[in-house]
C-alpha positions as CSV (number, residue, x, y, z in Angstrom):
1,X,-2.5,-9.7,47.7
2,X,-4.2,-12.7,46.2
3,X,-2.2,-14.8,43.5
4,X,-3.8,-12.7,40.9
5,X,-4.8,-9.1,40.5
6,X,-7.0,-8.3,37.8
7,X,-8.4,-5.0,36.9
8,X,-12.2,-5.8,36.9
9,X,-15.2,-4.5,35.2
10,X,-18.1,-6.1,36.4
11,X,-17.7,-10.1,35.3
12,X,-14.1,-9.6,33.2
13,X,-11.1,-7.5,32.8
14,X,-11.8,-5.9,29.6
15,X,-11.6,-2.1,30.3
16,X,-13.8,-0.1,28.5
17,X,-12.6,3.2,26.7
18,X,-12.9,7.0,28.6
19,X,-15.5,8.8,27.3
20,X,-13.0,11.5,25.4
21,X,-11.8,8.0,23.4
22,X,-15.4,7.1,23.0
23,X,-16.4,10.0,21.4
24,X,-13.5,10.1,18.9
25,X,-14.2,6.7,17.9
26,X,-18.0,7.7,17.5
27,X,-17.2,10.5,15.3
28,X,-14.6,8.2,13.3
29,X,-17.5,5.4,12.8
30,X,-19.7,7.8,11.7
31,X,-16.7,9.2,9.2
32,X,-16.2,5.7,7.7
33,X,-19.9,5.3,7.2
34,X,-20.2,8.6,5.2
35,X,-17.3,7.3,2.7
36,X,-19.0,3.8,2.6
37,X,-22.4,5.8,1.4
38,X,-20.5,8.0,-0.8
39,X,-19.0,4.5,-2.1
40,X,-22.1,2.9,-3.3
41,X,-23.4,6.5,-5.1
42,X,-20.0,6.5,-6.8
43,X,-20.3,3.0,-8.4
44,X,-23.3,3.3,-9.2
45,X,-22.8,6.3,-10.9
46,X,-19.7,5.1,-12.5
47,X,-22.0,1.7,-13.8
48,X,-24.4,4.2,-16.0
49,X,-21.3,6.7,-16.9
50,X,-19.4,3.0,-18.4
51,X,-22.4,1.4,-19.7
52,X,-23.6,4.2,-21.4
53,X,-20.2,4.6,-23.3
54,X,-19.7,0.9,-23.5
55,X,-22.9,1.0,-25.6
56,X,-22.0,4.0,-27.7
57,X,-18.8,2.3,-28.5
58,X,-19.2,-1.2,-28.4
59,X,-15.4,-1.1,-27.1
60,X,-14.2,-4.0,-25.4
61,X,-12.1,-1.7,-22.9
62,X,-15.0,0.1,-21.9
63,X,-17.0,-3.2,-21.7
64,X,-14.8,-4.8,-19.3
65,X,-14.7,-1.6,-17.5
66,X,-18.6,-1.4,-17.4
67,X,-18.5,-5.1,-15.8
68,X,-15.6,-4.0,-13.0
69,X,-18.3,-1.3,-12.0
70,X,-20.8,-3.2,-11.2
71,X,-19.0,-5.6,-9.1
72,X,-18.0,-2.4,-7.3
73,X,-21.7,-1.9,-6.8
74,X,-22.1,-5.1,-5.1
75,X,-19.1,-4.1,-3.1
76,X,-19.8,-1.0,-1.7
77,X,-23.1,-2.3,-0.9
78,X,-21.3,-4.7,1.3
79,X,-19.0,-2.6,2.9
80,X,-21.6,-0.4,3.9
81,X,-23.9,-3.0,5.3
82,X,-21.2,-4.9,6.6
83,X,-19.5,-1.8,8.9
84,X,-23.4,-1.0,10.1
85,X,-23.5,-4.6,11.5
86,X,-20.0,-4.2,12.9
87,X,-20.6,-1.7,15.1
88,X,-23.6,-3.6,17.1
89,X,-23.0,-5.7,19.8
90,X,-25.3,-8.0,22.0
91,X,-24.8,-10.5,24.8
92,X,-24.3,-13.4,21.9
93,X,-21.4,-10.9,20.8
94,X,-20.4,-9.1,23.4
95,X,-16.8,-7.8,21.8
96,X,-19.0,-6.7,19.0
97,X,-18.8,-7.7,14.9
98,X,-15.9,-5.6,14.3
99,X,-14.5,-8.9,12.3
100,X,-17.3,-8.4,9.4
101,X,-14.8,-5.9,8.1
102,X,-12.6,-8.4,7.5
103,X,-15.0,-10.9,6.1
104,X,-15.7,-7.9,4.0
105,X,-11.7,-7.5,3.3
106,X,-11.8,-11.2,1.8
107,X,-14.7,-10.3,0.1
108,X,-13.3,-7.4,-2.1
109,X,-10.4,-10.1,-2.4
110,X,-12.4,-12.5,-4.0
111,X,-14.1,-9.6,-6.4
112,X,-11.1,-8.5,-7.5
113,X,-10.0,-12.2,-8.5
114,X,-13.4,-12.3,-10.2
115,X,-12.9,-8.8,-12.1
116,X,-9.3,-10.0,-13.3
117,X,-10.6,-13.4,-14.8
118,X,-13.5,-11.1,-16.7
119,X,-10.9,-9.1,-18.2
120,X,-8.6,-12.0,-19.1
121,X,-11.4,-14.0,-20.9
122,X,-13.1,-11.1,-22.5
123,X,-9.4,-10.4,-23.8
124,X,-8.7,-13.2,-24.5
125,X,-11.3,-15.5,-25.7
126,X,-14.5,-13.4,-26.2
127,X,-15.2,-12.1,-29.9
128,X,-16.5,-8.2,-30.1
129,X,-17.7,-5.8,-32.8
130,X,-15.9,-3.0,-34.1
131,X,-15.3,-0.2,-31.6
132,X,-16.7,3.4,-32.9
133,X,-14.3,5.8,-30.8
134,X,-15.3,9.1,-30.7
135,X,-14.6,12.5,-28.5
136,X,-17.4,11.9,-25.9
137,X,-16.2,8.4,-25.3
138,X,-12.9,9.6,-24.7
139,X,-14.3,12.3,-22.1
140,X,-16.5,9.6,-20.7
141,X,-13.4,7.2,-20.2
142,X,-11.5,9.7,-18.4
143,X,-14.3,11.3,-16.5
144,X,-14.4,7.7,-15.0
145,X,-10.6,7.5,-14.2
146,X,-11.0,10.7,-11.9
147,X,-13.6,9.7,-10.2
148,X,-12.6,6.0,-9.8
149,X,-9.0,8.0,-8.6
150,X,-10.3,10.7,-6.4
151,X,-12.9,8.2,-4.1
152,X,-10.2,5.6,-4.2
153,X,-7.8,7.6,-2.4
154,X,-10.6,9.4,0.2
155,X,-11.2,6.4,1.0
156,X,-8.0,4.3,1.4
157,X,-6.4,8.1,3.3
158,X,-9.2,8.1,5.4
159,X,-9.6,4.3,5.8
160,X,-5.7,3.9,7.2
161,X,-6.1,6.8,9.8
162,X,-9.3,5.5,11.4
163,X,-7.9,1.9,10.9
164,X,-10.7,0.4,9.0
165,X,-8.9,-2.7,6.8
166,X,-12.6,-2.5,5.0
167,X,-12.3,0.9,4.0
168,X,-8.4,0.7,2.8
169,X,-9.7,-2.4,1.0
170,X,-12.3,-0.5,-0.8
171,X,-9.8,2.2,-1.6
172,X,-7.4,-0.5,-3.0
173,X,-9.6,-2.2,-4.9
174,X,-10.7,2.0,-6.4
175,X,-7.0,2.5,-7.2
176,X,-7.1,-1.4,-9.1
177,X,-9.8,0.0,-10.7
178,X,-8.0,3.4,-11.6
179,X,-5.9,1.1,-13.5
180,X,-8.5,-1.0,-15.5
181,X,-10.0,2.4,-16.8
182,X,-6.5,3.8,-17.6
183,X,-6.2,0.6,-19.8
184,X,-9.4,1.1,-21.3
185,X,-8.7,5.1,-22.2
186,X,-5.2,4.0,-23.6
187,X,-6.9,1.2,-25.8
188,X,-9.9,3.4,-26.9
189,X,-7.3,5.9,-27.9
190,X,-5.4,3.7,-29.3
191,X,-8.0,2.5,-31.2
192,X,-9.0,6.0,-32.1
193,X,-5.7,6.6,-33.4
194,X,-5.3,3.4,-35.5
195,X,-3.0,0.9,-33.3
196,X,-4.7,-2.2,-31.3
197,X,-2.8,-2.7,-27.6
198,X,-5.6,-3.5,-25.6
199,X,-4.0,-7.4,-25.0
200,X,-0.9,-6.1,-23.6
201,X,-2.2,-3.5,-22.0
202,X,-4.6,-6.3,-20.3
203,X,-1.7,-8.6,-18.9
204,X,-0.3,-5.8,-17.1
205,X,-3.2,-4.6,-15.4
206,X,-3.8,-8.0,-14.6
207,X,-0.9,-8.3,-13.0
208,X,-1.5,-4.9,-10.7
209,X,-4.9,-6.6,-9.8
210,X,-3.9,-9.7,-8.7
211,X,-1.0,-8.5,-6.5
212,X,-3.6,-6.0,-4.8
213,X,-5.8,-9.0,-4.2
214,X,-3.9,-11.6,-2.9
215,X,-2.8,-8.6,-0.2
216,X,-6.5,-7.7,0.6
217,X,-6.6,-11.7,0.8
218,X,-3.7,-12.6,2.8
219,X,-4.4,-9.7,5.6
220,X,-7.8,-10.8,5.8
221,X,-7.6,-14.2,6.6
222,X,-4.5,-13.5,9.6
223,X,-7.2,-11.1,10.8
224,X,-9.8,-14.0,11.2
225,X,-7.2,-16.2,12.7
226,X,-6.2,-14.3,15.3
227,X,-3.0,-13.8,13.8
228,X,-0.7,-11.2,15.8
229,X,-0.2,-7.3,14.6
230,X,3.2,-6.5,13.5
231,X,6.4,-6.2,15.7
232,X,6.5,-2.6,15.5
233,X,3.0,-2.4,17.4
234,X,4.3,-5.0,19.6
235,X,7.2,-3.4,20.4
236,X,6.2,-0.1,21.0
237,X,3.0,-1.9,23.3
238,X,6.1,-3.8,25.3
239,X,8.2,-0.7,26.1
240,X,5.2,1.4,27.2
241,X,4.4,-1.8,29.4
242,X,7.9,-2.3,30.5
243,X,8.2,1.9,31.3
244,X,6.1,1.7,34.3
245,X,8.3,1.7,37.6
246,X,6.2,-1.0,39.2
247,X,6.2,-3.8,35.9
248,X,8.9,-6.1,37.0
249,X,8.5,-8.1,33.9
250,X,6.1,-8.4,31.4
251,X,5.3,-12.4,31.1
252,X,2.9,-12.2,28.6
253,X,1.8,-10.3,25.6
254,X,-0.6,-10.6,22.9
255,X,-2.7,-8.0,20.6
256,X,-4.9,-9.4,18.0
257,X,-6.7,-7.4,15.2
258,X,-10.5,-7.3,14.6
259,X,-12.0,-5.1,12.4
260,X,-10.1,-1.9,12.7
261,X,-9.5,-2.3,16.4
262,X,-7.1,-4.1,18.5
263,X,-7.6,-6.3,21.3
264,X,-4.7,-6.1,23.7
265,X,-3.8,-8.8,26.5
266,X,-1.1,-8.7,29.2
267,X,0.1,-10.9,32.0
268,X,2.7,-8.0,34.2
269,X,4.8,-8.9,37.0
270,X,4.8,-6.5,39.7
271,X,6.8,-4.9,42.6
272,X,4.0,-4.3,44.9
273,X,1.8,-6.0,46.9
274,X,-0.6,-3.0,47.4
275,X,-3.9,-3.0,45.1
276,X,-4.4,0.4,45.4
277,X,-1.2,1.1,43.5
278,X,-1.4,-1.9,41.2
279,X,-4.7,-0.6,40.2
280,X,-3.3,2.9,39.7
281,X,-0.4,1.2,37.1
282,X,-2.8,-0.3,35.4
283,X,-4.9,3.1,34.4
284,X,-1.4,4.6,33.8
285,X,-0.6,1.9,31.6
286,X,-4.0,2.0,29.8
287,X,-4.0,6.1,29.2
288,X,-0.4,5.5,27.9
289,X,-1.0,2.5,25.4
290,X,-4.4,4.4,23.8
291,X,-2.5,7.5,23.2
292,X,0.1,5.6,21.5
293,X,-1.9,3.4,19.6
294,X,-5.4,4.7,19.5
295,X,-6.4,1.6,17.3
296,X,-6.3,-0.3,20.9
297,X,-10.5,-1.0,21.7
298,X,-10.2,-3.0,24.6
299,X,-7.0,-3.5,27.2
300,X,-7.0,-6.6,29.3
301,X,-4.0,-6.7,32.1
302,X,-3.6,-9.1,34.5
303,X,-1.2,-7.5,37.2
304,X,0.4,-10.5,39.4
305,X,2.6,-10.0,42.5
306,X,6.1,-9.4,42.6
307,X,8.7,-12.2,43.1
308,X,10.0,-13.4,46.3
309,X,12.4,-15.4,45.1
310,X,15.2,-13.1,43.7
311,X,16.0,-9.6,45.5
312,X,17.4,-7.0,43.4
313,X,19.4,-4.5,45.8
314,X,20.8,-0.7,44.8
315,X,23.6,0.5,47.2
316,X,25.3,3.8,46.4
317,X,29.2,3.5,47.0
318,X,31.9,6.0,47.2
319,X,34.2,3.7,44.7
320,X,34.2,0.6,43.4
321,X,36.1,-1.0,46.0
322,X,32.8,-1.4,47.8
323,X,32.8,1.5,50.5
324,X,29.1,2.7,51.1
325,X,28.6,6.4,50.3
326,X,27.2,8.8,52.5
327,X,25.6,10.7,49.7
328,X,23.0,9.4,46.9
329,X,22.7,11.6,43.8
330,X,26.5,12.4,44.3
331,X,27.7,8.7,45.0
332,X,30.2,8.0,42.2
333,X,29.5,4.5,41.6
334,X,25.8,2.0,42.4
335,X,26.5,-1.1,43.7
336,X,23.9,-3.4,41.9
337,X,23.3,-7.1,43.5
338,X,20.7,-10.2,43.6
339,X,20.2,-11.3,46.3
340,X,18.1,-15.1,46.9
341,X,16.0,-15.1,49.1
342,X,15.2,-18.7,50.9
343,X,18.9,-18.8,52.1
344,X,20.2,-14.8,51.6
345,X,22.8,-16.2,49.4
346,X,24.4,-13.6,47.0
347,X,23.7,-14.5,43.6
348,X,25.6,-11.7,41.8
349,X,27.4,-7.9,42.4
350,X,28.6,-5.3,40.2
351,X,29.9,-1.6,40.6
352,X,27.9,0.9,38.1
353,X,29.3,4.6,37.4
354,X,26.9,7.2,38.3
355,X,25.1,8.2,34.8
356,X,24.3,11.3,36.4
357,X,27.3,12.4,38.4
358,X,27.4,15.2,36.0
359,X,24.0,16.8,36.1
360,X,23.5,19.8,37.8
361,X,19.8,19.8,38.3
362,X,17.4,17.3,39.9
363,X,20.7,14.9,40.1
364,X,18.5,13.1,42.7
365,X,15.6,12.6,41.0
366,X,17.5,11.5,37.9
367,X,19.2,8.8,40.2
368,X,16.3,7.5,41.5
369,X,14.7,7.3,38.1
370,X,17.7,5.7,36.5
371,X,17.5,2.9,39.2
372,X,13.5,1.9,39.1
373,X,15.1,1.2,35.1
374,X,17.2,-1.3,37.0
375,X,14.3,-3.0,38.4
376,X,15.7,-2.7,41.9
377,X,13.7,-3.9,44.7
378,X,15.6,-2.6,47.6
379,X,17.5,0.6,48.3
380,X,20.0,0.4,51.1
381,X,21.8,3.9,51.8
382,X,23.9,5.1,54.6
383,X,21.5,8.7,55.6
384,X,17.8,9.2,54.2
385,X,17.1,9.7,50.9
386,X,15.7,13.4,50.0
387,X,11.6,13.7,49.1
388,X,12.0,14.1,45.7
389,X,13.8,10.9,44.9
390,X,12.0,8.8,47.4
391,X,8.5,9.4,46.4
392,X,9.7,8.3,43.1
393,X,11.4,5.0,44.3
394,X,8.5,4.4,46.8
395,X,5.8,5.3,43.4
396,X,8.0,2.4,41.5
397,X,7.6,0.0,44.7
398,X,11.1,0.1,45.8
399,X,11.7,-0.7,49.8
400,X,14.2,2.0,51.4
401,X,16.8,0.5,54.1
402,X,19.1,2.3,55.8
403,X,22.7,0.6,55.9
404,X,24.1,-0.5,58.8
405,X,27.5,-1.5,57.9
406,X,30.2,0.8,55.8
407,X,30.7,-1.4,53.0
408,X,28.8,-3.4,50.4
409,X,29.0,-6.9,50.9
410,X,28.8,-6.9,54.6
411,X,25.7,-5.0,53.8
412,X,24.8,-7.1,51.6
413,X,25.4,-10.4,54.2
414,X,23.3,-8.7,56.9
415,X,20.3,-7.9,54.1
416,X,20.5,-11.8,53.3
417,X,20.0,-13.2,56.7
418,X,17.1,-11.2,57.5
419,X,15.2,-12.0,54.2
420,X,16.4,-15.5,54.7
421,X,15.0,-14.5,58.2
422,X,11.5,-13.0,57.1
423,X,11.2,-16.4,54.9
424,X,11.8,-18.8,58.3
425,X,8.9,-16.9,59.8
């Protein structure tokens, strides 16, 4: 085996989706582009419904409103131009433009900073006429809020199962919006009904805005930096990783976001030498990570050889004086030891109870699964092992020995000299 085993497709290592996966992320692209349309007919929609009523009213509520819509034109135009162009790619882009979303995710940021600051000085600092509140304005005001409400949470529902940070910023920025028109229906009925709160109700929505923002902002820009996802993805990556009977050790891990997709990359140690079955952990390991993370787009492992250095030996032993056992799944106790192997020197033993002494079914199989979670390398027992448990320990890599002394550490002297032996030649 060469010092490095890569799964290759054509040039790289990048492994492309199956065509089951393919097709559900087809049909969710083409999900998140039917919201994104739907988007831009709702603000602009929303723009005439506001400005209309805005008019009528001459409210500043309504006013400020009007202007929030419009950026949300602009927006929604974006988004949908933006997740077209994110789903090409080209040999200048060959891993595709899925980061426009997030460009478009700083974007919506930046508008909603914008949309606060209008509000703010209009409340603040601007002069306005009278407001004439009638019934229609009222309807009109709260027409807007359902709308504005019902899109916004389409979109950001939809947006965090597909995994688009676009969408669910869209949908965000809909609910911020939500907000903005609540404040404008409480001051225009406020109005209506003779008391003036449409400053205070302006700080708070303010507030609600910003926070939202600096969110949409702050995710954004660890997207575009390579930043890592969070150590609940990680970890539940690692121990898939780390399940497989023939990953030693997992050196290296990293999963980077772009777009809605992740971009996973892996450095495993292995306990095989045979390609064949190093390429077959490797599609395990791929099938296994998608299904638990489906947000995964591309899965680059690099699969080295085992260790040579440090030999990890299972014995099964009728107690834990050391006396080898003539049985497997029924052996009390597992003697566990590292053995080095330049010079066969023992670097550590210990005696473990049988977890599955108890068991009455598939005891065997049990045993042999419980050590391959050990990481053993070697399996030295006094009579063979049945079929069931050694295809599983020879799946995970594990060399089966038959002993040649009754007890453990003259077994585990005579193991020692010939690795110490194997080295030499």
């Amino acid at each position: 085996m060469n010092d490095r085993v890569q799964r290759q497709d054509g040039a790289d290592a990048l492994a492309a989706p199956p065509a089951d996966e393919a097709g559900r992320r087809a049909a969710a692209d083409r999900a998140v582009m039917r919201v994104a349309a739907a988007g831009v007919a709702v603000s602009a929609a929303l723009v005439v419904l506001t400005v209309a009523i805005a008019v009528v009213s001459h409210s500043f509520a309504l006013t400020a409103t009007a202007i929030d819509c419009a950026v949300d034109v602009v927006a929604a135009l974006a988004l949908w131009a933006g997740l077209r162009l994110s789903q090409r790619k080209s040999a200048a882009f060959p891993y595709g433009l899925y980061k426009i979303e997030n460009v478009l995710q700083i974007a919506v940021a930046l508008l909603i900073f914008v949309a606060s600051y209008e509000v703010a000085r209009r409340a603040f600092v601007t002069s306005r006429q009278e407001p004439r509140i009638d019934g229609p304005v009222i309807a009109g005001t709260a027409l807007a809020i359902a709308v504005t409400w019902a899109y916004g949470w389409y979109a950001t529902r939809l947006g965090r199962r597909v995994s688009s940070p676009a969408l669910v910023a869209d949908g965000k920025h809909r609910q911020t919006d939500v907000l903005s028109t609540a404040l404008a229906l409480v001051a225009v009925v406020s109005t209506w009904a003779g008391f003036d709160i449409d400053r205070v109700a302006a700080v708070v929505i303010l507030g609600f805005a910003l926070y939202s923002g600096w969110e949409l902002l702050q995710g954004g820009m660890k997207a575009l930096l390579d930043a890592s996802v969070d150590r609940a993805t990680l970890a539940k990556i690692e121990r898939i990783l780390t399940g497989e009977g023939l990953v030693e050790e997992v050196e290296e891990l990293a999963v980077r976001s772009a777009g809605r997709y992740l971009f996973l990359e892996a450095t495993l140690r292995l306990r095989t030498d045979d390609l064949v079955r190093a390429h077959a952990a490797s599609e395990r390991l791929e099938t296994l990570v998608r299904a638990a993370v489906p947000a995964v787009e591309r899965v680059s492992l690099h699969l080295e050889p085992r260790r040579r250095d440090i030999v990890r030996v299972a014995v099964p032993l009728s107690g834990p004086d050391g006396a080898i056992s003539s049985e497997f799944g029924e052996a009390p106790f597992f003697g566990l030891a590292e053995v080095r192997a330049a010079d066969g020197t023992i670097l550590r033993t210990e005696a473990l109870p049988n977890p599955h002494l108890g068991t009455e079914k598939q005891k065997g199989i049990l045993v042999a699964e419980w050590l391959v979670a050990q990481k053993i390398d070697v399996l030295v027992t006094a009579r063979e092992v049945n079929k069931g448990p050694s295809y599983v320990l020879r799946e995970a890599g594990v060399q089966l020995r038959r002993a040649q002394t009754p007890r453990l550490d003259d077994e585990l002297a005579l193991l020692g000299r010939l690795l110490a032996g194997e080295r030499q030649d």
